[in-house]
Biopython code that builds the backbone (N, CA, C, O; Angstrom):
import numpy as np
from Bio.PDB.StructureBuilder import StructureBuilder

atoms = [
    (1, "UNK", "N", (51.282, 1.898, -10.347)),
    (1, "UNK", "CA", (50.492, 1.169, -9.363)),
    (1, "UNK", "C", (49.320, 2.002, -8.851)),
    (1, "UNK", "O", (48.295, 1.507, -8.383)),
    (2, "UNK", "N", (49.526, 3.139, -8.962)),
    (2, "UNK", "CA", (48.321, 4.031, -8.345)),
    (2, "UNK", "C", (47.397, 4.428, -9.654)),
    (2, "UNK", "O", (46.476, 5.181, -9.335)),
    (3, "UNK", "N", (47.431, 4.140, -10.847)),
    (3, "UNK", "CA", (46.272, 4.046, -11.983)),
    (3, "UNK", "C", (45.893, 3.046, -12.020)),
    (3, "UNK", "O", (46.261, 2.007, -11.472)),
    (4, "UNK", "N", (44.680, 3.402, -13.042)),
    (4, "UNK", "CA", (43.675, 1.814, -13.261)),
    (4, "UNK", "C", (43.167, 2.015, -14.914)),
    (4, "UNK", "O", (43.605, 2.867, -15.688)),
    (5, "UNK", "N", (42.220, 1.076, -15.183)),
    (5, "UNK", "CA", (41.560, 1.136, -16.227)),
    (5, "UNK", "C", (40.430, 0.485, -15.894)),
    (5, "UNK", "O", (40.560, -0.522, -15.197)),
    (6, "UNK", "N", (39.190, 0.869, -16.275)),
    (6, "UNK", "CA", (38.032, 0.311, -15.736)),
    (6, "UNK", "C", (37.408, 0.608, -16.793)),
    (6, "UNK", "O", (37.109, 1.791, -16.953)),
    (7, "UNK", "N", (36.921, -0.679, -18.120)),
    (7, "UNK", "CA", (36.401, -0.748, -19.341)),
    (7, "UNK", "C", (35.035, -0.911, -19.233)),
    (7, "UNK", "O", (34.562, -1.724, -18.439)),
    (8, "UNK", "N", (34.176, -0.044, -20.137)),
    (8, "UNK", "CA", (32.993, 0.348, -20.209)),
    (8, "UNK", "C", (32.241, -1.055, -20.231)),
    (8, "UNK", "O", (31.250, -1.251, -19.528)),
    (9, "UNK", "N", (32.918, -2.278, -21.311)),
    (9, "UNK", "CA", (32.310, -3.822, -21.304)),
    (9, "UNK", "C", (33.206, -4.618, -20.932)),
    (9, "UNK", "O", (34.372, -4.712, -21.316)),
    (10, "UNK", "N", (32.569, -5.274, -20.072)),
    (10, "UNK", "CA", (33.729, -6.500, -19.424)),
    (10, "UNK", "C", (34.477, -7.602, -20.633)),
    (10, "UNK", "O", (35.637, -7.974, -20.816)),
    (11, "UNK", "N", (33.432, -7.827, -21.178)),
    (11, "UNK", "CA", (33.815, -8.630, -22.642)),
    (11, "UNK", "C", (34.114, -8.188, -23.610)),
    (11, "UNK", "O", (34.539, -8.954, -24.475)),
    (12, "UNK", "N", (34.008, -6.542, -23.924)),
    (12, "UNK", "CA", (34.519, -6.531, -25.481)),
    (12, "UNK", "C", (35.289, -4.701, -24.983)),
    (12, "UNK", "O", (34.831, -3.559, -24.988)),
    (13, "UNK", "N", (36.366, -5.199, -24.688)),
    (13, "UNK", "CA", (37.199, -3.896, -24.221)),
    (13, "UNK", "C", (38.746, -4.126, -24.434)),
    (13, "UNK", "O", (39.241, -5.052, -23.791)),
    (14, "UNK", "N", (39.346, -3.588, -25.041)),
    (14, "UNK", "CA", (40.988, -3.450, -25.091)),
    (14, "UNK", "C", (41.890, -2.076, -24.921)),
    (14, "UNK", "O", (41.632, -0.936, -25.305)),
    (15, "UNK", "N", (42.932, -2.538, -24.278)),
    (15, "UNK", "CA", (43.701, -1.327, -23.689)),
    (15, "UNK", "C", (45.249, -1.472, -24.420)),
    (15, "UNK", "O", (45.588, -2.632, -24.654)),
    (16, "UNK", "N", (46.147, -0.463, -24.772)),
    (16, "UNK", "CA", (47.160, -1.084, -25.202)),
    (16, "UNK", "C", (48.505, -0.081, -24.419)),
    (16, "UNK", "O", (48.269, 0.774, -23.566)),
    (17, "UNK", "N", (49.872, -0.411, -24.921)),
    (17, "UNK", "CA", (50.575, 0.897, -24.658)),
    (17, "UNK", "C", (51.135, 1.092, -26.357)),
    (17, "UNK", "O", (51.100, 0.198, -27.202)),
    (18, "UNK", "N", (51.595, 2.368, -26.547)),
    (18, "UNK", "CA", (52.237, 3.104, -27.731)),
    (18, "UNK", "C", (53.807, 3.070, -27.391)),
    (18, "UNK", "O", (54.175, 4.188, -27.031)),
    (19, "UNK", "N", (54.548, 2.391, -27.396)),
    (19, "UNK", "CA", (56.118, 2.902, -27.483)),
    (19, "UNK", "C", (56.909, 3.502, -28.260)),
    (19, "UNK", "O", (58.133, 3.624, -28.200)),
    (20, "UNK", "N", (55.991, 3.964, -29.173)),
    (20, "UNK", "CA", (56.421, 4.902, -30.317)),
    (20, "UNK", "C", (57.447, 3.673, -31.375)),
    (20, "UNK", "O", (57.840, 4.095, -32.462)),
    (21, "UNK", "N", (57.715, 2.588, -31.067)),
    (21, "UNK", "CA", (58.594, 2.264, -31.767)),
    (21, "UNK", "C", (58.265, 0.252, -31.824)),
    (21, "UNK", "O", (57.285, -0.056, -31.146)),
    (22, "UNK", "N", (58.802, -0.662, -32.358)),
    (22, "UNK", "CA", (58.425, -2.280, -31.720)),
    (22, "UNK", "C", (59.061, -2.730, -30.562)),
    (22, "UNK", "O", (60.273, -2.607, -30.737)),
    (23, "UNK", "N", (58.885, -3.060, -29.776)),
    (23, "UNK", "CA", (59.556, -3.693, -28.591)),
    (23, "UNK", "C", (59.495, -4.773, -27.714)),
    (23, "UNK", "O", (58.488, -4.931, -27.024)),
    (24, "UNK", "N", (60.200, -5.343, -27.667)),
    (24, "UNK", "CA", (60.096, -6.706, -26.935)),
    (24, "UNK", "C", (59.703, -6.891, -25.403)),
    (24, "UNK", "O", (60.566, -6.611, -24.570)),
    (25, "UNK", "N", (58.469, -7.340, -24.981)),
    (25, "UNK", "CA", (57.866, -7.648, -24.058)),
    (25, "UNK", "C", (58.215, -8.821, -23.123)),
    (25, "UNK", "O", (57.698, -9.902, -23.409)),
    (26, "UNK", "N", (59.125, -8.751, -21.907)),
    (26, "UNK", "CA", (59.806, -9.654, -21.280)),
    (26, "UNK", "C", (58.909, -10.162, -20.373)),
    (26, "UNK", "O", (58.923, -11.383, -20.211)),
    (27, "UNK", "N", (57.950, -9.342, -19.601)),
    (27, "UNK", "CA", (57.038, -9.421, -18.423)),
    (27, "UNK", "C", (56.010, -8.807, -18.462)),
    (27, "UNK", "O", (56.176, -7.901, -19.279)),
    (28, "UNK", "N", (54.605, -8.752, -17.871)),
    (28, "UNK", "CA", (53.977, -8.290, -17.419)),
    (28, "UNK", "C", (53.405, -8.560, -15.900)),
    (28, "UNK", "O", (53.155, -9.664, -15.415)),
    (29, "UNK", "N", (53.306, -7.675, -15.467)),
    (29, "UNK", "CA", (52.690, -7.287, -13.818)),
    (29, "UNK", "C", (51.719, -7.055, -13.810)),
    (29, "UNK", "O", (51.541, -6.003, -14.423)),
    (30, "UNK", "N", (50.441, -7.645, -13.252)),
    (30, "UNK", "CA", (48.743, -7.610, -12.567)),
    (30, "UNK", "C", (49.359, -7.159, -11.189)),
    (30, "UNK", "O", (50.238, -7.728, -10.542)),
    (31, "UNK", "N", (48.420, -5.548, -10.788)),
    (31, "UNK", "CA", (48.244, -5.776, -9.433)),
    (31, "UNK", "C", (46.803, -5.148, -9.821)),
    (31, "UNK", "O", (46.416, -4.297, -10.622)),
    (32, "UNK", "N", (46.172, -6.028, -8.812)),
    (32, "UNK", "CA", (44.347, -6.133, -8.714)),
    (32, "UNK", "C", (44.398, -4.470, -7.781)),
    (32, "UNK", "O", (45.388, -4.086, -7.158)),
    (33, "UNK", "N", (43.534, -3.961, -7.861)),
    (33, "UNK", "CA", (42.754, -2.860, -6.610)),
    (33, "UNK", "C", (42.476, -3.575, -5.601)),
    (33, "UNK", "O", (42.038, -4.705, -5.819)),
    (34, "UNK", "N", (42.625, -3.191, -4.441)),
    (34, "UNK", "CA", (42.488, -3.979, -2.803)),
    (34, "UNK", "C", (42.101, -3.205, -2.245)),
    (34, "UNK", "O", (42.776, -2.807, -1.296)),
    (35, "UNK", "N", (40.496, -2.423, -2.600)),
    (35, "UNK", "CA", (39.910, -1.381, -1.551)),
    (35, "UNK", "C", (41.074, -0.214, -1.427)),
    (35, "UNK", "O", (41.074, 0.368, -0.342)),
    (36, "UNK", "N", (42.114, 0.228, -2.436)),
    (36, "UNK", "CA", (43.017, 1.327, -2.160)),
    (36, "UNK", "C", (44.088, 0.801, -1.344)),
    (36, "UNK", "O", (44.835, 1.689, -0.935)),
    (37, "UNK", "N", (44.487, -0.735, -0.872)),
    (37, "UNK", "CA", (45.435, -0.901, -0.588)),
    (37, "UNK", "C", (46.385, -1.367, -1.470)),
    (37, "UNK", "O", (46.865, -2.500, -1.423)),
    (38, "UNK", "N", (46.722, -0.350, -2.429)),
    (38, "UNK", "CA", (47.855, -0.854, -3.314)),
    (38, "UNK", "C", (49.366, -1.111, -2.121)),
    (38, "UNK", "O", (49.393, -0.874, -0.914)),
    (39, "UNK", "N", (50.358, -1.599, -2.907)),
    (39, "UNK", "CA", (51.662, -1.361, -2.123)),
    (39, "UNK", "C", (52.267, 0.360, -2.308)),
    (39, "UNK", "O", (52.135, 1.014, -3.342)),
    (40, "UNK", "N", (52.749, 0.714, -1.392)),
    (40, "UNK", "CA", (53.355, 2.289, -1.669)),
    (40, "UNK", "C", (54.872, 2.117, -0.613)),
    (40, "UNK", "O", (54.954, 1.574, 0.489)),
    (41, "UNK", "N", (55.591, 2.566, -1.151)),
    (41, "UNK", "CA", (56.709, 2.555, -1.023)),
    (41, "UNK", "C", (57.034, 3.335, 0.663)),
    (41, "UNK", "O", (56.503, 4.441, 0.767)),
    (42, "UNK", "N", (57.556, 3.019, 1.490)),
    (42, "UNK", "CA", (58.079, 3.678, 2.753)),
    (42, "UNK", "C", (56.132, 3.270, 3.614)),
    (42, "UNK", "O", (56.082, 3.537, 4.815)),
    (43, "UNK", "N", (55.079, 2.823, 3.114)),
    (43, "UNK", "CA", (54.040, 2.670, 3.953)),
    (43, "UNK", "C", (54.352, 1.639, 4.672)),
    (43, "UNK", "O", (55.056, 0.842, 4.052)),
    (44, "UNK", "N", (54.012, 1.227, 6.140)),
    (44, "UNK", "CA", (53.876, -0.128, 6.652)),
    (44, "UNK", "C", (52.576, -0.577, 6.446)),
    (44, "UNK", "O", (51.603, 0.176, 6.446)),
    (45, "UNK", "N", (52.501, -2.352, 6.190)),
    (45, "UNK", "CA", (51.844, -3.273, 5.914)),
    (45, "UNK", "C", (52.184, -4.208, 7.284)),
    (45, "UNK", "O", (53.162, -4.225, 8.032)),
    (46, "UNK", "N", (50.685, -5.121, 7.259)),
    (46, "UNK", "CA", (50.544, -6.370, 8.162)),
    (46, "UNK", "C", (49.921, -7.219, 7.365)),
    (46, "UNK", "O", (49.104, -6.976, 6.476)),
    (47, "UNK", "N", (50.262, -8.023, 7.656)),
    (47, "UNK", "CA", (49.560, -9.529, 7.003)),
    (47, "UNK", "C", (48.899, -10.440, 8.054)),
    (47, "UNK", "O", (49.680, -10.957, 8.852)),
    (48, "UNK", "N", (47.491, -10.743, 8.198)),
    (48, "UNK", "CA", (47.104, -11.449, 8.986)),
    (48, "UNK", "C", (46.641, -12.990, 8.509)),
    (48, "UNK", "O", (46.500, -13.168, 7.299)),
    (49, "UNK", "N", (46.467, -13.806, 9.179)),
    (49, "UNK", "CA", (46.210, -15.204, 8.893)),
    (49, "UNK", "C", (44.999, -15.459, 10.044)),
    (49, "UNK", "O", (44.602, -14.982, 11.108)),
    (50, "UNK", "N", (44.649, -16.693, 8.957)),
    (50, "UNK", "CA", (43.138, -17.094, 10.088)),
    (50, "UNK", "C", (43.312, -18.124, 10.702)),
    (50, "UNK", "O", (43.117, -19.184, 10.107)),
    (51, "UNK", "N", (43.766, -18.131, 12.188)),
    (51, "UNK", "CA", (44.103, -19.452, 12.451)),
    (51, "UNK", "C", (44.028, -19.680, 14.161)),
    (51, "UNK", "O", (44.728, -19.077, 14.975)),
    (52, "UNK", "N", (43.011, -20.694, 14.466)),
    (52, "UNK", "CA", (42.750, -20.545, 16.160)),
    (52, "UNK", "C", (41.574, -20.200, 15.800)),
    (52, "UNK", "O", (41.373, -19.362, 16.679)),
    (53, "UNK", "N", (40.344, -20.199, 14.986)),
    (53, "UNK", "CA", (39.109, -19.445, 15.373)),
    (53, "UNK", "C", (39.471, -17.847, 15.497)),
    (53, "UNK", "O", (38.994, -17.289, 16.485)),
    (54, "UNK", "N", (40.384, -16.928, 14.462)),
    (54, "UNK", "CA", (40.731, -15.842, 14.720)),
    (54, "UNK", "C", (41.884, -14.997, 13.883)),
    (54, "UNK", "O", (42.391, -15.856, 13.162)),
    (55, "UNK", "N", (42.390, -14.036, 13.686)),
    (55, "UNK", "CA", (43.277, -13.161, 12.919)),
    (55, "UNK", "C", (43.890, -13.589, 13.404)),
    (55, "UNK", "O", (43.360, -14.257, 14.292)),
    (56, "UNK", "N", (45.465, -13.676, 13.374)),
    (56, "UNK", "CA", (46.914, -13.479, 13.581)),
    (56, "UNK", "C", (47.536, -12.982, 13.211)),
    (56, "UNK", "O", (47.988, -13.427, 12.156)),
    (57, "UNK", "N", (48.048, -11.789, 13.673)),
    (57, "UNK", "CA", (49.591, -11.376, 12.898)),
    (57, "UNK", "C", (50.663, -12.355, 12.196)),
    (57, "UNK", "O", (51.368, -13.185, 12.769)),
    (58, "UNK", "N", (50.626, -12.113, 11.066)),
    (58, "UNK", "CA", (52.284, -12.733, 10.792)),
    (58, "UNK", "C", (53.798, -11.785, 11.073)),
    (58, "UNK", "O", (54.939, -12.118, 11.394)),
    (59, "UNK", "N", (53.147, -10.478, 10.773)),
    (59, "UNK", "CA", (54.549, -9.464, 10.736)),
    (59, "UNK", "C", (53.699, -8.408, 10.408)),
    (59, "UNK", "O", (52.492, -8.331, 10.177)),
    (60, "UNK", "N", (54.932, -7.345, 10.457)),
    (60, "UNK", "CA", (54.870, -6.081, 9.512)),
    (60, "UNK", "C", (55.639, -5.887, 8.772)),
    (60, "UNK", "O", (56.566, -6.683, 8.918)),
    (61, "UNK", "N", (55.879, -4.817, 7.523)),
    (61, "UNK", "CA", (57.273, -5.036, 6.779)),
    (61, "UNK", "C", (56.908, -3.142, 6.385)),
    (61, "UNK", "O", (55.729, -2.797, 6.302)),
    (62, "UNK", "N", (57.614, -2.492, 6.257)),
    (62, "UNK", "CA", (57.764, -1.590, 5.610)),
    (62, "UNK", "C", (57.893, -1.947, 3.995)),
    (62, "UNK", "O", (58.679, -2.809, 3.601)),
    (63, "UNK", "N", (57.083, -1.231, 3.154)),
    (63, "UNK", "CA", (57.600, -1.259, 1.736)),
    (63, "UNK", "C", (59.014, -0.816, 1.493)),
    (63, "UNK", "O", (59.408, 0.034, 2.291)),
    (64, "UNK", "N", (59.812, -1.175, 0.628)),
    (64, "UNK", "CA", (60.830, -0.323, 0.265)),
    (64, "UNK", "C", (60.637, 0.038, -1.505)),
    (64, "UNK", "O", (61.361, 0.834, -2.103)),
    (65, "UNK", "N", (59.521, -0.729, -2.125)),
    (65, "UNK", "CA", (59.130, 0.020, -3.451)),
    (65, "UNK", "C", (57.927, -0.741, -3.340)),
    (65, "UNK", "O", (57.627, -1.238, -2.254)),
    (66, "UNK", "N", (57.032, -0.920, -4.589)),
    (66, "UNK", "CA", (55.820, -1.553, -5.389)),
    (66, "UNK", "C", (55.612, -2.788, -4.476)),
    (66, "UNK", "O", (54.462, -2.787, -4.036)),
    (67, "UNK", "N", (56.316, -3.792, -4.069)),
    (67, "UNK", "CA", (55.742, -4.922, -3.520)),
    (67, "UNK", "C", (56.566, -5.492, -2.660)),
    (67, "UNK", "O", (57.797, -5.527, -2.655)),
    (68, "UNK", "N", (55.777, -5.941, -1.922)),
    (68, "UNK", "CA", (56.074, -6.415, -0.533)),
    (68, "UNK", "C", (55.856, -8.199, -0.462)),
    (68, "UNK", "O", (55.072, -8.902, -1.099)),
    (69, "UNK", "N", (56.826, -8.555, 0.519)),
    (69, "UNK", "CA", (56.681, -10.291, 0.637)),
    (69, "UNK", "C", (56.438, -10.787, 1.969)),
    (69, "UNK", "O", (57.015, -10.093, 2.807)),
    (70, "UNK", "N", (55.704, -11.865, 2.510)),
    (70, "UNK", "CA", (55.420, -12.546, 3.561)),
    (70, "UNK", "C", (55.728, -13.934, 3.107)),
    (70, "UNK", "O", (55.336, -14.425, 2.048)),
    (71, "UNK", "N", (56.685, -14.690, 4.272)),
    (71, "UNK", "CA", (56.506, -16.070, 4.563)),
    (71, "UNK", "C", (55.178, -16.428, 5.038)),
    (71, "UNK", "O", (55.151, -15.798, 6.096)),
    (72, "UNK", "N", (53.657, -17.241, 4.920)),
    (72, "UNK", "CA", (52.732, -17.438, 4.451)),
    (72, "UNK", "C", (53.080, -18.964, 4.914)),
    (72, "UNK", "O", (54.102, -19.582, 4.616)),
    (73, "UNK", "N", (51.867, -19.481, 5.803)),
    (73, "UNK", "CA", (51.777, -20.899, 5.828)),
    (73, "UNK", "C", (50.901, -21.006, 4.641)),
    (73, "UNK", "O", (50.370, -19.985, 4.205)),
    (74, "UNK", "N", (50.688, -22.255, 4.033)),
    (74, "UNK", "CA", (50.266, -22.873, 3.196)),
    (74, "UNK", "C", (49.003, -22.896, 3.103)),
    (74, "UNK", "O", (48.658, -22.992, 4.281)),
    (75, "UNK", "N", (47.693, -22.863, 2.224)),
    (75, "UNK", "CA", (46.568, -23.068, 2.477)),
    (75, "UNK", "C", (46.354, -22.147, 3.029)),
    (75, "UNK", "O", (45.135, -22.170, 2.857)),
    (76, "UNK", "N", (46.512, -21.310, 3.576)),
    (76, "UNK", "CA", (46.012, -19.791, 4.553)),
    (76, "UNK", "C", (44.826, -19.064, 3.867)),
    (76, "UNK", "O", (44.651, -19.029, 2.649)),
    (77, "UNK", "N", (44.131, -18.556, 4.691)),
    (77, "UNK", "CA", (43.365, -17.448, 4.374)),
    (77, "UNK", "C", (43.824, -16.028, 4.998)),
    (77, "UNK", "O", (44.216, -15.856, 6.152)),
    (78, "UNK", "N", (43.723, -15.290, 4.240)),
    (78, "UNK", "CA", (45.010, -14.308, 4.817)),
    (78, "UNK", "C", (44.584, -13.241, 4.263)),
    (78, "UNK", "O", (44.034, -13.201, 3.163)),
    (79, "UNK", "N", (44.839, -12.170, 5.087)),
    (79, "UNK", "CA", (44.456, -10.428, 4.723)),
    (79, "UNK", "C", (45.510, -9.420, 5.136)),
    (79, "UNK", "O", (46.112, -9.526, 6.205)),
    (80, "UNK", "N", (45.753, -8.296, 4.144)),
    (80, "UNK", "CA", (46.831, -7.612, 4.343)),
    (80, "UNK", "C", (46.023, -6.117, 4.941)),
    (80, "UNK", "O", (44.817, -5.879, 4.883)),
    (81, "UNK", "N", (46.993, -5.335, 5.451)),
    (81, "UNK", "CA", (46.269, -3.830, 6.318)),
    (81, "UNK", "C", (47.564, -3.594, 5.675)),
    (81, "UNK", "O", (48.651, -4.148, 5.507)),
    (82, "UNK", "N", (46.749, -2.183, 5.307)),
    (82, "UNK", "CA", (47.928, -0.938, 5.518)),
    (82, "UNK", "C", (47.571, -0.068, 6.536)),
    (82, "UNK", "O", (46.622, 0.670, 6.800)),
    (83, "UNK", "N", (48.953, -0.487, 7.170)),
    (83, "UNK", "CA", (48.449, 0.424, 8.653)),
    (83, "UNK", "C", (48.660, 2.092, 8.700)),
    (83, "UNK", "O", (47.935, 2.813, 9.385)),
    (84, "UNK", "N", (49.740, 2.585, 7.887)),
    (84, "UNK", "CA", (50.195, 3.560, 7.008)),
    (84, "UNK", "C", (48.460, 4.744, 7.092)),
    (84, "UNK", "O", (48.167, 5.698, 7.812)),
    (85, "UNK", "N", (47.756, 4.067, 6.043)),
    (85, "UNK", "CA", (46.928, 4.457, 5.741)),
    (85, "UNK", "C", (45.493, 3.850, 6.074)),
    (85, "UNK", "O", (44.444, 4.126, 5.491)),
    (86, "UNK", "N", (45.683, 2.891, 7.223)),
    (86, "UNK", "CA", (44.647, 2.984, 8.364)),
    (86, "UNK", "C", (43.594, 1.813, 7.119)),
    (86, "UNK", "O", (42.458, 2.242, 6.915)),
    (87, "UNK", "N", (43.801, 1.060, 6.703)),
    (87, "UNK", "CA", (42.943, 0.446, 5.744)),
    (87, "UNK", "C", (43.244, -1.365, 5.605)),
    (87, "UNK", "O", (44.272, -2.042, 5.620)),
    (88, "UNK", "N", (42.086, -1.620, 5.498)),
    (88, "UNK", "CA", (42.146, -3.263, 5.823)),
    (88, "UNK", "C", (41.769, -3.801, 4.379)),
    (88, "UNK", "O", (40.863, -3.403, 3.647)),
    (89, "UNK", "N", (42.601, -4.703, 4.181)),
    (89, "UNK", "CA", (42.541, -5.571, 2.768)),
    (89, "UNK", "C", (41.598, -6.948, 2.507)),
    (89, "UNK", "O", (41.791, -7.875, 3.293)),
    (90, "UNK", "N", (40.494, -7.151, 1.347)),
    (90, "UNK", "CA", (39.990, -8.231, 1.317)),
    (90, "UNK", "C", (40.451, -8.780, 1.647)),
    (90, "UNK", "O", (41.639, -8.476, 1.749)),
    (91, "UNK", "N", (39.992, -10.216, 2.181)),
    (91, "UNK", "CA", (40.223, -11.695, 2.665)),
    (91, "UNK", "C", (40.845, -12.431, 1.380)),
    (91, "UNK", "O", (39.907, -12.673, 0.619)),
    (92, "UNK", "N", (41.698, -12.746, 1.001)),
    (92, "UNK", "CA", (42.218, -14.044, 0.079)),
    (92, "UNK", "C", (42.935, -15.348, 0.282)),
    (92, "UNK", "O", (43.360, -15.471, 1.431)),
    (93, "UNK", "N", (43.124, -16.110, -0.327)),
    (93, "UNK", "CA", (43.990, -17.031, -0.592)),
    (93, "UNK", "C", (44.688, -17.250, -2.046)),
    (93, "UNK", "O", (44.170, -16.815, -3.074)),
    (94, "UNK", "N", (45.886, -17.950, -2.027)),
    (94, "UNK", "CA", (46.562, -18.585, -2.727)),
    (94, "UNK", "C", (46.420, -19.911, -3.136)),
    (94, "UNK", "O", (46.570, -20.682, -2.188)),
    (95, "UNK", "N", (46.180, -20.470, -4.221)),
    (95, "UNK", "CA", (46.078, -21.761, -4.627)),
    (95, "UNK", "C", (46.962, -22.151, -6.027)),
    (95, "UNK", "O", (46.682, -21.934, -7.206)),
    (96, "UNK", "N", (47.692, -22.562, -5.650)),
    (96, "UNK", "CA", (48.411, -23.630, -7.102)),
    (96, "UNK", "C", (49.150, -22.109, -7.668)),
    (96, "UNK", "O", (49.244, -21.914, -8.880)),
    (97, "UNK", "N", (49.574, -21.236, -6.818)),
    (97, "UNK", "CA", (50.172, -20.376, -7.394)),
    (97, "UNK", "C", (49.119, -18.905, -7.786)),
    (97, "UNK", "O", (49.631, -17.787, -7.853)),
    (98, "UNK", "N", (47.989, -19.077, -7.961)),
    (98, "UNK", "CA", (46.877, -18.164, -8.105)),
    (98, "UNK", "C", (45.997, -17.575, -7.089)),
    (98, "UNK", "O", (45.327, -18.212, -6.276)),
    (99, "UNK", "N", (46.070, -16.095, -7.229)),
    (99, "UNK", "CA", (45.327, -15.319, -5.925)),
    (99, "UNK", "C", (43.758, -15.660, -6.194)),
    (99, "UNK", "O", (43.443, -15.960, -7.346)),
    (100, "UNK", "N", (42.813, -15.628, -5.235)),
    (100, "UNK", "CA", (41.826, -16.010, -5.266)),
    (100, "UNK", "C", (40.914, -15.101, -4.020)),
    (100, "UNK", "O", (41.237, -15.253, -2.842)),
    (101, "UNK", "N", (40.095, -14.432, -4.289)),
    (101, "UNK", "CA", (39.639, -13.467, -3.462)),
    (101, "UNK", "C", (38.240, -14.179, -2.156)),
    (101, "UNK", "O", (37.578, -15.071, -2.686)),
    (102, "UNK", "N", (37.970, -13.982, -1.212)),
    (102, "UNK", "CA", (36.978, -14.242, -0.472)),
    (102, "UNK", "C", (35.956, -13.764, -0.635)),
    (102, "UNK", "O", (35.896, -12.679, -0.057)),
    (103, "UNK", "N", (34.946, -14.060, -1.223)),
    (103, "UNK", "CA", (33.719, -12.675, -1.175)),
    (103, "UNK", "C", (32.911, -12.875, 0.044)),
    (103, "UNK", "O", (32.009, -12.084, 0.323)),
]
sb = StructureBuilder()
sb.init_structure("model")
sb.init_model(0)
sb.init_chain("A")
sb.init_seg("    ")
for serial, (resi, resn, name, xyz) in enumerate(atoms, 1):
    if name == "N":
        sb.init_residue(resn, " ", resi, " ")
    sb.init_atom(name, np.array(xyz, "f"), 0.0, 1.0, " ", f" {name:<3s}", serial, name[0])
structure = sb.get_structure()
C-alpha cells in the first residue's frame, strides 16, 4: 500500500508481477493515492460528509490493517482525514458501486 507505479505513457504502459512459477489469480486490489492518505495500520481516520451547508463527522475508526470501513449515507459527498498524520483527503463520492473523485 505504501508503493506506486507511475508510467512514463498513460496509454501505452504495462506493469506485471514474476511469481517465478503459473498461478492462479483470485483477486485484485486498486488503492488510488489520496494526497498520502493511504490506510496504515494502528493510524486514526475520520470520515466527513457534506450535509447542512457543511462537513460532518461521521466517526473515527482506528485502522487495524490496509483498510478501513464507514457506514456512509447514500449519495454522500464525503472526505476522509488522517488525523494520525495530520492530512485531509480529496472530496469523493460513490456511485453504482464506483469511487468517483471531486475535482
Amino acid at each position: 500500500m505504501t508503493t506506486f507505479y507511475d508510467a512514463i505513457e498513460p496509454d501505452n504502459s504495462w506493469t506485471g508481477l514474476d511469481f517465478g512459477e503459473e498461478k492462479k489469480i483470485a483477486v485484485i486490489r486498486y488503492s488510488p493515492r489520496l494526497l498520502g492518505i493511504g490506510i496504515y495500520e494502528g493510524y486514526e481516520y475520520e470520515l466527513f460528509c457534506w450535509k447542512d451547508n457543511g462537513w460532518k463527522s461521521i466517526g473515527k475508526k482506528t485502522a487495524t490493517g490496509q483498510t478501513i470501513e464507514f457506514n456512509t449515507p447514500k449519495n454522500a459527498l464525503l472526505h476522509l482525514n488522517n488525523n494520525t498524520a495530520k492530512k485531509k483527503g480529496k472530496v469523493f463520492f460513490i456511485l453504482n458501486g464506483e469511487l468517483f473523485y471531486y475535482n
